[in-house]
N, C-alpha and C positions, 0 to 999 in steps of 0.2 A: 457353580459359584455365580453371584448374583455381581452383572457391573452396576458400578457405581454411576448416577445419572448425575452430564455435568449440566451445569445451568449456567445463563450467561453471563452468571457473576465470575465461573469458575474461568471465562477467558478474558478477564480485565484485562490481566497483565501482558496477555496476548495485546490486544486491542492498544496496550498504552505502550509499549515494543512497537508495534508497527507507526502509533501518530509519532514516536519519536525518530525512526528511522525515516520515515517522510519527512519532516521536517531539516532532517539532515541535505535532502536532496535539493532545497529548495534557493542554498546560494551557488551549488551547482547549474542551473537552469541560467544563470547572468542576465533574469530580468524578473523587477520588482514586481508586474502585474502579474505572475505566476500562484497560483492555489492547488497546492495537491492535499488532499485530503482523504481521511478513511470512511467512507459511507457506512461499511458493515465487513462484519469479520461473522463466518457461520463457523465454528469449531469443531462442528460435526463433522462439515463437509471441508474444511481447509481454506474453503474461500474467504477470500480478500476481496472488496469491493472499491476499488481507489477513483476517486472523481479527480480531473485533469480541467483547470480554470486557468484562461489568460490567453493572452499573446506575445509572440514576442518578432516581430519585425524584423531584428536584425539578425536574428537565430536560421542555422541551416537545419535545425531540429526538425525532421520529418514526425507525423504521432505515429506512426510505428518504430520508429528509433527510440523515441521518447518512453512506447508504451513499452518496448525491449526492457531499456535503461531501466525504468522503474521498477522490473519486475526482476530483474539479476540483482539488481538489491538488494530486495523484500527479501527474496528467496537465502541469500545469503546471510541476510540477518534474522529472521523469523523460519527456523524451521518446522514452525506448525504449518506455513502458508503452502498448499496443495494446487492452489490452482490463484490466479489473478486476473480480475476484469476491473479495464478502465476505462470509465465511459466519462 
């Protein structure tokens, strides 16, 4: 039996699941100069590509606590996402 070949239309709605669920994390974070955002979602491979913008001063946020947080999210909320890199 012949699988059917997805294209990357077939993971929009993947793609628009994850910019929403980012979005969710972003009054989490308790500072305005924060941008998390989806670079690339490959659905072949599971990968999430989340870019991480800003500073925050008064934050004891380490980017490994941060890049943790983000990614028990994702995972939580998207279970297509196989693997996550935040650069």
């Amino acid at each position: 039996m012949k699988r059917a070949r997805r294209t990357r239309s077939t993971y929009a709605g993947v793609e628009s699941s994850i910019r929403d669920a980012l979005s969710a994390l972003k009054p989490l974070l308790h500072f305005e100069t924060a941008r998390i955002e989806l670079v690339e979602f490959n659905g072949d491979t599971g990968v999430a590509v989340v870019h991480v913008a800003g500073d925050c001063p008064e934050c004891d946020l380490t980017a490994p606590m941060l890049r943790e947080g983000i990614e028990a999210h994702l995972r939580t909320k998207i279970p297509e996402i196989r693997e996550i890199r935040v650069i």
